[in-house]
C-alpha positions as CSV (number, residue, x, y, z in Angstrom):
1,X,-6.9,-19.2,18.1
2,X,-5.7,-22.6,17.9
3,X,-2.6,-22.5,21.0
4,X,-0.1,-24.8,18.5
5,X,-1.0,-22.5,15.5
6,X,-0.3,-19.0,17.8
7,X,2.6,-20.9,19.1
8,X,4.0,-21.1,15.4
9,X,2.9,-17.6,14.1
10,X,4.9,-16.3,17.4
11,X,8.0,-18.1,16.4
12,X,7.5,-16.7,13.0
13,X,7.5,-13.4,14.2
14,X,10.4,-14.0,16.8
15,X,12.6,-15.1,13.7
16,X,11.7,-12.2,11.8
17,X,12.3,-9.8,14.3
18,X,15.7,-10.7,15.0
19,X,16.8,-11.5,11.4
20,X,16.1,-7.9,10.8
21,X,18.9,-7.1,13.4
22,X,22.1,-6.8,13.5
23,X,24.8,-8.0,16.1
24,X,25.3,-5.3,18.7
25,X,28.9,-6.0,18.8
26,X,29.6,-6.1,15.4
27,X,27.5,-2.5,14.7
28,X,29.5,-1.2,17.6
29,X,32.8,-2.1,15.6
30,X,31.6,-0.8,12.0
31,X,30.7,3.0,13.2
32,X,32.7,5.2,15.5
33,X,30.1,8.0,15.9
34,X,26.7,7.4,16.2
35,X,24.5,10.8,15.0
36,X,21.1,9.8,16.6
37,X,19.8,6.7,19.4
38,X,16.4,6.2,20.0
39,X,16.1,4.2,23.2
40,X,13.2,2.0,24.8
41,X,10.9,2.7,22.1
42,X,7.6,0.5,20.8
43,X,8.2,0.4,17.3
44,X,6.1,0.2,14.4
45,X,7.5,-0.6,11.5
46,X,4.7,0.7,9.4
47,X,4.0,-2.4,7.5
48,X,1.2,-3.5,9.9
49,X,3.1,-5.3,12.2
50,X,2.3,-5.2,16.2
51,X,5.1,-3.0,18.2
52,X,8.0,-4.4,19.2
53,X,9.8,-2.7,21.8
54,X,13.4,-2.0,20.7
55,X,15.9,1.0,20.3
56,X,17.1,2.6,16.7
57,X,19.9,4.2,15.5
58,X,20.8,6.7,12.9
59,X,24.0,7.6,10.9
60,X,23.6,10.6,8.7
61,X,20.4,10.1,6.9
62,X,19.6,6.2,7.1
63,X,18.9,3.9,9.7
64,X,21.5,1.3,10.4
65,X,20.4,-0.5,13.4
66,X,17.3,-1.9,14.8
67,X,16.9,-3.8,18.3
68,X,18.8,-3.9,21.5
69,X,22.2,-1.4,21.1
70,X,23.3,-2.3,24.4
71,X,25.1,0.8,24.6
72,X,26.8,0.9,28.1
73,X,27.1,4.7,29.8
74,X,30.8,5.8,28.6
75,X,29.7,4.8,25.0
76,X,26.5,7.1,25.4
77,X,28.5,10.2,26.4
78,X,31.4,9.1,24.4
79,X,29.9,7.9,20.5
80,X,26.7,9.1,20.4
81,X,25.7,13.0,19.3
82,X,22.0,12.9,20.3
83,X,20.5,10.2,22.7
84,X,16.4,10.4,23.0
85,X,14.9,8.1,25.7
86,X,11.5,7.0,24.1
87,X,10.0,5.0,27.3
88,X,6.6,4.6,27.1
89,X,6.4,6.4,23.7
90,X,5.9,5.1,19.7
91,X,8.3,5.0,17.7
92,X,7.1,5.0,13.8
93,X,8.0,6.2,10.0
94,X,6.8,10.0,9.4
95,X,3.5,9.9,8.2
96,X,3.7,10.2,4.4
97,X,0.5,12.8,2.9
98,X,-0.9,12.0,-0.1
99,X,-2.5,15.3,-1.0
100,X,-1.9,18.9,0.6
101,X,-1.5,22.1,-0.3
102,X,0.9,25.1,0.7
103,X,3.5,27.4,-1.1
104,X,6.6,26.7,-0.3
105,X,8.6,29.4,-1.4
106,X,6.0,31.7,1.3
107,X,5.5,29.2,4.1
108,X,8.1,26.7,3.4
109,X,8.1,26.0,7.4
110,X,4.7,23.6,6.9
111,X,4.7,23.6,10.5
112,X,1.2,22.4,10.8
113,X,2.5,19.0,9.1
114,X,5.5,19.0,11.3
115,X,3.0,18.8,14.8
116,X,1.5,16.0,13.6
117,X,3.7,13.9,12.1
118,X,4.0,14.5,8.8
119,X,7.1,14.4,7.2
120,X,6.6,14.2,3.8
121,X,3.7,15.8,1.8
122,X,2.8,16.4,-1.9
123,X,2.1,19.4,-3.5
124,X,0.8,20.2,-7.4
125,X,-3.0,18.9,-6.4
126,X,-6.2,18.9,-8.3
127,X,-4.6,19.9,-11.9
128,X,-2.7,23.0,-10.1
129,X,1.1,23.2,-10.0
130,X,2.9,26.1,-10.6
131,X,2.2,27.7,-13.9
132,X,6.4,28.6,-14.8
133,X,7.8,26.9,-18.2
134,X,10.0,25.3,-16.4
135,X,8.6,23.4,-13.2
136,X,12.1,22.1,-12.2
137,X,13.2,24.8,-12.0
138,X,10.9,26.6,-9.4
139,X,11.6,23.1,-7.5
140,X,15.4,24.3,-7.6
141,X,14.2,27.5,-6.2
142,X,12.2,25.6,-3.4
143,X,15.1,23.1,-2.1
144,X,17.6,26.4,-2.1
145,X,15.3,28.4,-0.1
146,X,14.8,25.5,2.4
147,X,11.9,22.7,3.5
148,X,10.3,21.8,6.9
149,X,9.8,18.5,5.0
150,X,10.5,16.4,1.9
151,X,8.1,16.8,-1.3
152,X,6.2,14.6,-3.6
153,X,6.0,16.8,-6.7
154,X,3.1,16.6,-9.3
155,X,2.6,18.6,-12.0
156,X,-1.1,19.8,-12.9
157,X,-3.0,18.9,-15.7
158,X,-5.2,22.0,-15.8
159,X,-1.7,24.3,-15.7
160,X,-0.4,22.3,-18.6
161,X,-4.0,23.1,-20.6
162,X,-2.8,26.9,-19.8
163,X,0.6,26.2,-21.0
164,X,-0.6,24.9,-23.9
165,X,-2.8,27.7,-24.7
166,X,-5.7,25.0,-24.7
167,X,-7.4,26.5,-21.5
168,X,-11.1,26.1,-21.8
169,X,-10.9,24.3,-25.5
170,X,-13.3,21.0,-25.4
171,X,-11.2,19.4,-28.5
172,X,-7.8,20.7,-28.9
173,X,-6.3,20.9,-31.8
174,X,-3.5,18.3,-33.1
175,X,-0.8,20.9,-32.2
176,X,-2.2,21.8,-28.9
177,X,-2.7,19.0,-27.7
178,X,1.0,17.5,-29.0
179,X,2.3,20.5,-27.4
180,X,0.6,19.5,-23.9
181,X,1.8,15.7,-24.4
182,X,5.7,17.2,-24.4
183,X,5.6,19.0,-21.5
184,X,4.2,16.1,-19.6
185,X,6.2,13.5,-21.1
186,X,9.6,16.3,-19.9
187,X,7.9,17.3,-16.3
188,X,7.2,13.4,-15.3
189,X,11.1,12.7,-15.8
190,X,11.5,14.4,-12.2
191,X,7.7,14.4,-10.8
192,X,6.2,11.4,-9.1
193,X,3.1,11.8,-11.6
194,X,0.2,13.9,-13.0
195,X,-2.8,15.3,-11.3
196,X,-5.9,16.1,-12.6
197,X,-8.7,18.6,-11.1
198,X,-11.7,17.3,-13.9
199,X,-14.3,19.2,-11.7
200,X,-12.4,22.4,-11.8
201,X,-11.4,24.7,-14.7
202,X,-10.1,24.2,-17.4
203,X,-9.9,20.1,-16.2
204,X,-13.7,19.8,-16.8
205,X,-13.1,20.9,-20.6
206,X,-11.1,17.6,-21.1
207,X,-13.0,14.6,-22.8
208,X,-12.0,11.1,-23.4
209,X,-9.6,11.4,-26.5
210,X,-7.6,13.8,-24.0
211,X,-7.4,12.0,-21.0
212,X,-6.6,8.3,-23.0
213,X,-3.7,10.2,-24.2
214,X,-2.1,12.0,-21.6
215,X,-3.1,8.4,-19.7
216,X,-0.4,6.8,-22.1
217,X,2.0,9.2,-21.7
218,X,2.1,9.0,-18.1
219,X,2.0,4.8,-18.3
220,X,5.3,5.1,-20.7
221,X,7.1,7.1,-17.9
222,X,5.8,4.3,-15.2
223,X,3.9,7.1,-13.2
224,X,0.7,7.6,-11.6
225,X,-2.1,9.8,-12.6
226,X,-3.7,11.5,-9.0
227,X,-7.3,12.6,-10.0
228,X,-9.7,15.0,-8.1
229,X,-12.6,13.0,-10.1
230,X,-15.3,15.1,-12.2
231,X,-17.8,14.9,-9.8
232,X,-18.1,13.4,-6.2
233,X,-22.0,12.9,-6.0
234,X,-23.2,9.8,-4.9
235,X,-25.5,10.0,-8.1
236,X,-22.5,10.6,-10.1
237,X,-19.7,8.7,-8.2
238,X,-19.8,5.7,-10.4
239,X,-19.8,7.2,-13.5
240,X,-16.7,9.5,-12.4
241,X,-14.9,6.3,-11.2
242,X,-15.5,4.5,-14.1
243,X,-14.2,7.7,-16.3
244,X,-10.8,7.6,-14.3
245,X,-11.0,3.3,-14.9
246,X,-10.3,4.8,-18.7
247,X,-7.6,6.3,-17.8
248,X,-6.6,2.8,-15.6
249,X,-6.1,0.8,-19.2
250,X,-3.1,2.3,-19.6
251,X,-1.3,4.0,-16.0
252,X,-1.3,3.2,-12.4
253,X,-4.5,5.6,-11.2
254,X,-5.4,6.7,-7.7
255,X,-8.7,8.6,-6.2
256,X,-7.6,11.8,-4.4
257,X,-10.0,12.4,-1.2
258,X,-12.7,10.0,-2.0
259,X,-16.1,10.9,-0.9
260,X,-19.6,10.6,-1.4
261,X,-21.4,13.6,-1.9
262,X,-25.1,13.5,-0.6
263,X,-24.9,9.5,0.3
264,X,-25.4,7.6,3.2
265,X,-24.9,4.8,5.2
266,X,-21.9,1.9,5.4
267,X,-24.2,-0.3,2.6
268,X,-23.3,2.8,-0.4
269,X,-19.8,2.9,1.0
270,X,-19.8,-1.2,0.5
271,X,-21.1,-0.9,-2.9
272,X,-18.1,2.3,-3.6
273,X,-15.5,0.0,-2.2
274,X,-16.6,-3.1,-4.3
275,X,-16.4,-1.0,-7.7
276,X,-12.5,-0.6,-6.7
277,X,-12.2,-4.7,-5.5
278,X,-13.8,-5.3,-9.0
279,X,-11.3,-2.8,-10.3
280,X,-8.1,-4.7,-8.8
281,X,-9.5,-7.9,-9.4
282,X,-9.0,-7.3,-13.0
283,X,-5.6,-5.9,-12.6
284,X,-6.0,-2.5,-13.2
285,X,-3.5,-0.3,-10.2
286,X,-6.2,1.8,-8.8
287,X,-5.6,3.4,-4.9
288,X,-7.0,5.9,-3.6
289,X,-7.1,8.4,-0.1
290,X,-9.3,10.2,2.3
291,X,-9.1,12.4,5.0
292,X,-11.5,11.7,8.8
293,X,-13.7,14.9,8.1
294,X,-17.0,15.2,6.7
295,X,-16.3,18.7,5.4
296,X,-14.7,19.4,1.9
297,X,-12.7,22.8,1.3
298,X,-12.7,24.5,-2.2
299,X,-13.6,27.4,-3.9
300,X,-17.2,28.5,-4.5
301,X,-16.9,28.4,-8.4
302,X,-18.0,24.6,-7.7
303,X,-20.9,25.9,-7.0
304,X,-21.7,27.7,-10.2
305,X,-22.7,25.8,-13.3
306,X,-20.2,24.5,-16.0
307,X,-21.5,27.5,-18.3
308,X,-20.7,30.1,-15.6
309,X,-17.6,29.0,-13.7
310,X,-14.8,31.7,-15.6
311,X,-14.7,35.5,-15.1
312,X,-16.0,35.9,-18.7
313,X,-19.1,33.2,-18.1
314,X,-20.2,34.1,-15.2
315,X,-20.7,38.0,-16.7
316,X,-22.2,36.7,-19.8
317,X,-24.6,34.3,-18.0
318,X,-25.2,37.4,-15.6
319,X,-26.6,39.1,-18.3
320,X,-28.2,36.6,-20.5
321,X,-28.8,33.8,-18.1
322,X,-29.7,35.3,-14.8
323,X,-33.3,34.1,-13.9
324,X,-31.6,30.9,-14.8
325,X,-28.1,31.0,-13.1
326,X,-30.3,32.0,-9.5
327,X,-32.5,29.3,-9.6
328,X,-29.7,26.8,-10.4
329,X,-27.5,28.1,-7.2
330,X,-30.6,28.0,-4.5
331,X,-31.5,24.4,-6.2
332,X,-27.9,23.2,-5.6
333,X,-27.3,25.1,-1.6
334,X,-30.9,23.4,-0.8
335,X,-29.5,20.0,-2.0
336,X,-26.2,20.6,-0.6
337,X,-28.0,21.2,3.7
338,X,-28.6,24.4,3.0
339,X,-27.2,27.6,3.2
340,X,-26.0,27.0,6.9
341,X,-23.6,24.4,5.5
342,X,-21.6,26.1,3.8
343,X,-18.7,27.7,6.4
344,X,-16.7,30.4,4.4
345,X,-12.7,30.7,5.3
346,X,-11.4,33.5,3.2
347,X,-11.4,37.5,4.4
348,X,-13.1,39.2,4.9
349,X,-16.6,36.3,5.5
350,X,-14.2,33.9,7.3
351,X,-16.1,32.3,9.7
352,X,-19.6,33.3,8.6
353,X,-21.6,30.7,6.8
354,X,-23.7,31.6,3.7
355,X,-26.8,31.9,5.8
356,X,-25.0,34.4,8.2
357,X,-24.1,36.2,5.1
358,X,-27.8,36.5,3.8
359,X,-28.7,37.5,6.5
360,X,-26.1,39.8,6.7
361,X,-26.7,41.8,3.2
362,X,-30.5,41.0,3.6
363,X,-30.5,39.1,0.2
364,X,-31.9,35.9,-0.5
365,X,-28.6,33.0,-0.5
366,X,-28.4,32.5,-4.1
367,X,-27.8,36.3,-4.4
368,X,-24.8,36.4,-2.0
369,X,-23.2,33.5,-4.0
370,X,-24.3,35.6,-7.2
371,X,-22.4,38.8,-5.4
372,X,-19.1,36.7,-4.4
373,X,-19.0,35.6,-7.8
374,X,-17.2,32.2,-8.6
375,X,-13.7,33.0,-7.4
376,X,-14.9,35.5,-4.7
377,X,-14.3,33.2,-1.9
378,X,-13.7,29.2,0.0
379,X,-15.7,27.3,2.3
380,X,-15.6,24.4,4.1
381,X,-19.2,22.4,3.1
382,X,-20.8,19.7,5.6
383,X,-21.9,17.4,2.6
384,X,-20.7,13.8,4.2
385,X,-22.2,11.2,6.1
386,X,-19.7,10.0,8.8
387,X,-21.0,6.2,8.9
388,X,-19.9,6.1,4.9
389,X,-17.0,8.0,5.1
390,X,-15.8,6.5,8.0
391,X,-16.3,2.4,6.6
392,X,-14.2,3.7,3.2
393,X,-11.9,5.3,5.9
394,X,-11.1,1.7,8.0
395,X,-10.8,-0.2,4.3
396,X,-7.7,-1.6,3.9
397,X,-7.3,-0.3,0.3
398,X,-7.5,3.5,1.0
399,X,-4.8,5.1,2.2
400,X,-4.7,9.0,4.8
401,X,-4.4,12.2,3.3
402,X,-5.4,15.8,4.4
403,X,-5.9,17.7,1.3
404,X,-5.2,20.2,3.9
405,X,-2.8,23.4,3.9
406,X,-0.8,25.8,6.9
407,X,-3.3,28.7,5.6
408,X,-6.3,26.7,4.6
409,X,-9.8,27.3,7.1
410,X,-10.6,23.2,7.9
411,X,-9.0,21.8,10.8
412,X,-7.7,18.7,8.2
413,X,-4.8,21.5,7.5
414,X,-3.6,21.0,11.4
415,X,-5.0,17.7,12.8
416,X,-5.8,14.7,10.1
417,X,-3.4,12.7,11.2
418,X,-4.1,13.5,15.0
419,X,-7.7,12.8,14.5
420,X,-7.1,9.0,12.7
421,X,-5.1,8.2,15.6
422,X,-7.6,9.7,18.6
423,X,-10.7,8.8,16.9
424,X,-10.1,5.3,15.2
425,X,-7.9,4.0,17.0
426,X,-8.3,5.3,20.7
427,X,-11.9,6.0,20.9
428,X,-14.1,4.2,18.3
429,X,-10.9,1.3,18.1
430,X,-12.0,0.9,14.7
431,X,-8.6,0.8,13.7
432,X,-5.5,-1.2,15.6
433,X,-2.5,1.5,16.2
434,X,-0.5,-0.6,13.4
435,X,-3.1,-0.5,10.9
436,X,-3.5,3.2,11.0
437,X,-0.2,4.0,11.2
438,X,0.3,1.3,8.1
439,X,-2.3,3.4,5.9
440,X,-0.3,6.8,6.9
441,X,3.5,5.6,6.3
442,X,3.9,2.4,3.9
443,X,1.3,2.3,2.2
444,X,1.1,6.1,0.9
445,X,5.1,5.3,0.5
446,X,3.8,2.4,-2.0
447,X,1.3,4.6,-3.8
448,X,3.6,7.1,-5.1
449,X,6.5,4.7,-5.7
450,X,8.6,5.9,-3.1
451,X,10.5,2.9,-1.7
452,X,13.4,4.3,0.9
453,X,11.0,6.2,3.0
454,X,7.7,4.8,4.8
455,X,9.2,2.0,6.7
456,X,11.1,2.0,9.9
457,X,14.1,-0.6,8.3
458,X,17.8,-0.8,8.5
459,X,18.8,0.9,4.9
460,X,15.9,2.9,5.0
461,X,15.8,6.8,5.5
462,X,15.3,7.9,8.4
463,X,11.9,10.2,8.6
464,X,10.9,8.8,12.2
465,X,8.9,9.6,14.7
466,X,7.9,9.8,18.3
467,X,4.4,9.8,20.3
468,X,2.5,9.4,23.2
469,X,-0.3,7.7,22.3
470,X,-2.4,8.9,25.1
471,X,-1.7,12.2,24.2
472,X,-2.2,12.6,20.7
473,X,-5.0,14.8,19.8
474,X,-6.6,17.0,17.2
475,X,-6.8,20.4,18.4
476,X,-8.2,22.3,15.7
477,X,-11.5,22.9,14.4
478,X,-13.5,24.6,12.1
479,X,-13.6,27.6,14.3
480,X,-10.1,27.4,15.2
481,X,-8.6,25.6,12.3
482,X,-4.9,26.5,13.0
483,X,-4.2,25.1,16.3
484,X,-1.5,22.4,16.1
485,X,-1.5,18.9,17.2
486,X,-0.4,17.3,20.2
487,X,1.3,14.5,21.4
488,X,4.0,13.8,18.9
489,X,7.0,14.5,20.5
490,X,9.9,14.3,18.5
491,X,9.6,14.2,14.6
492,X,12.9,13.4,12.4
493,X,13.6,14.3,9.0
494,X,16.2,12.5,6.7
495,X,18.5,12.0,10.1
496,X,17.6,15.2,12.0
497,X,15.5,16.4,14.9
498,X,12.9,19.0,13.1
499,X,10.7,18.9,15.8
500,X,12.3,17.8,19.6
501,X,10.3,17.2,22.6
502,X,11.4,20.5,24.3
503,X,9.6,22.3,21.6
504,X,12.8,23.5,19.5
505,X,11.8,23.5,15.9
506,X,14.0,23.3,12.6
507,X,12.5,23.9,9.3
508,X,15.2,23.2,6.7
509,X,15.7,19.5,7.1
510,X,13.4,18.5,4.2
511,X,14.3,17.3,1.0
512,X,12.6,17.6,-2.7
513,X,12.1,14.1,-3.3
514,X,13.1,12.5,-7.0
515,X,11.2,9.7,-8.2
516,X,12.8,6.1,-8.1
């Protein structure tokens, strides 16, 4: 680079730095107890930016000053409640995840969020929130019983099909289908958006007239529609894309997880990646999120054809269909690497892959899956090719999520966040420090609308926190999917220490969020 031009970026940056502080006197003057200093830190504001090193301080829930306190001794002992030393550690926003799963109201705790970083998460994935009339009022229910960290809430377009008595209807009638369009138009006054599952049931009943309608509805209430697409093959990809694009005319949109399902190289990912440029180009609000694994985790009724996915189908199809239904499950384990790629993670077959399990009950593979049934248990499928994923991963445009849970069998669950840092950033360097932490804080913050959180800023709330970057790692894996990560030290949640360096752990400090 040019010396004269680096010369004036530098300045640039020097300006900006210090216009963002405030006078260390006349902070000193404006608060007589200071609840939280973070000293000596390199900090990342989460916008991209490269660290600067500097200290922060918190009063109640916000941050109120960034750069050099100058706090003297007596003052330390004296004003402030809770003084961390950060030397030679990060200082960032809490890592904001775009699509988990959990119940709160069994495991409100989310630990496994809390070791690495996370401090807000969303919940109501894939078309599935909680099926109550009323969902503010289980979200009342959620906030009294307590939170280990704040929550994004969607509401599920599959549970409103159910509430509506639509369930696996292709066409719903006028009144139906009305009756759906109310309680989304009610349930996005206090939700951040809608999400869709359109490869599970009853999502995959839902045709265009459906989804251009409740597309409207969520556009006139300025939220965002969050879509497990129809179907994540690289065969099909486009065409699923190009169905949510429908959807685009008329709300912001955003690609939970994306994947390609059987492609690969970095050339398919290019092309994937282009479709959304294309996309933007034209003005539509398209985003989307994906986790650093080349697993997926779901239910085995994805296996199963359309026509035998439900309890009823799939003993209809047993006896009319059966010749048909086996040669239709070995077809799609052979295309999908085989039986040994398919790791199950519920009791009592947790750990055992399909091919263990053939083995096992001495039954050709498409008879074990026959024998499980469609709802009779999860796995974890090795379907991706890392040099695709990981080129969508490094994009600028796609944001970090884990689609993971505490109980879930993938390691996503307990080290996403953990792995982007140790493999991107420290070993393949695919990734500078600020960009990664840029796609896990302010830009997920941007995504859902969510504009006082995601940024380390005087004003903002203060979700911070604090790691050794030579220490963060991924623990778990997919035999040991629950071991937590390591090397973030101190996490804080709307002001408080959830999570402090001496390993003392606080899980009520987490907030259900309200849309802006």
């Amino acid at each position: 680079m040019n010396k004269k031009i680096k010369f004036v970026l530098l300045s640039i940056l020097f300006v900006l730095i210090m216009s963002c502080q405030q006078s260390p006197s006349l902070f000193l003057d404006k608060y007589d107890k200071i609840d939280l200093l973070i000293t000596n830190g390199k900090l990342l504001d989460g916008l991209g930016n490269p660290a600067i090193l500097s200290d922060l301080v918190i009063v109640g829930d916000e941050i109120v000053f960034i750069g050099q306190s100058q706090f003297t001794k007596d003052e330390l002992g004296s004003r402030v409640a809770i003084h961390i030393d950060a030397r030679h550690q990060f200082l960032s926003p809490g890592f904001i995840d775009l699509h988990t799963h959990g119940d709160p109201l069994k495991t409100p705790q989310f630990e496994n969020f809390l070791a690495m970083g996370v401090t807000t998460i969303t919940l109501g994935m894939d078309g599935d929130s909680p099926k109550g009339e009323q969902l503010s009022h289980w979200l009342e229910a959620v906030q009294e019983k307590g939170l280990g960290v704040n929550l994004a809430m969607f509401v599920g377009h599959g549970t409103l099909r159910e509430l509506s008595k639509i369930n696996q209807i292709v066409v719903p009638t006028e009144k139906a289908l009305n009756n759906m369009l109310q309680r989304l138009d009610e349930t996005l006054k206090y939700t951040f958006g809608l999400s869709m599952g359109l490869e599970y049931n009853p999502g995959l009943y839902a045709e265009k007239e459906e989804l251009i309608a409740i597309a409207k509805i969520v556009g006139k209430n300025n939220r965002m529609i969050m879509s497990h697409m129809r179907n994540e093959d690289n065969d099909q990809l486009e065409k699923s894309i190009q169905e949510l694009m429908i959807q685009g005319e008329f709300s912001k949109i955003h690609i939970s997880h994306i994947k390609s399902v059987y492609g690969k190289g970095a050339k398919e990912a290019e092309n994937i990646l282009r479709i959304l440029r294309d996309a933007r180009n034209s003005g539509m609000n398209i985003t989307a999120d994906i986790y650093p694994y080349n697993a997926s985790y779901a239910g085995i009724s994805l296996l199963f054809p359309v026509w035998a996915k439900t309890t009823e189908q799939f003993e209809l199809a047993l006896k009319t269909r059966k010749e048909e239904l086996k040669t239709f499950l070995r077809n799609k384990i052979i295309k999908r690497n085989g039986p040994g790629a398919t790791l199950f993670g519920t009791p009592p077959y947790t750990g055992k892959t399909l091919e263990d399990l053939a083995e096992e009950f001495n039954l050709p593979f498409e008879e074990v899956l026959i024998k499980l049934g469609p709802k009779g248990a999860s796995g974890a499928y090795f379907i991706m090719d890392d040099e695709l994923q990981s080129r969508l991963l490094v994009d600028d445009g796609i944001a970090i999520s884990s689609d993971g849970s505490p109980t879930g069998f993938h390691p996503r669950g307990h080290g996403t966040f953990a792995k982007i840092i140790e493999k991107h950033v420290v070993q393949q360097k695919s990734l500078s420090l600020a960009q990664a932490i840029k796609k896990m804080t302010s830009q997920s913050a941007n995504i859902l609308g969510i504009t006082n959180r995601g940024i380390l800023k005087v004003g903002k709330k203060a979700d911070v926190i604090i790691f050794d970057l030579d220490k963060v790692t991924a623990t778990a894996s997919y035999s040991k999917p629950h071991l937590l990560a390591e090397g973030f030290t101190t996490v804080i949640i709307n002001g408080k220490v959830a999570r402090s360096e001496k390993g003392k752990v606080e899980f009520n400090y987490g907030k259900v969020l309200k849309p802006d």
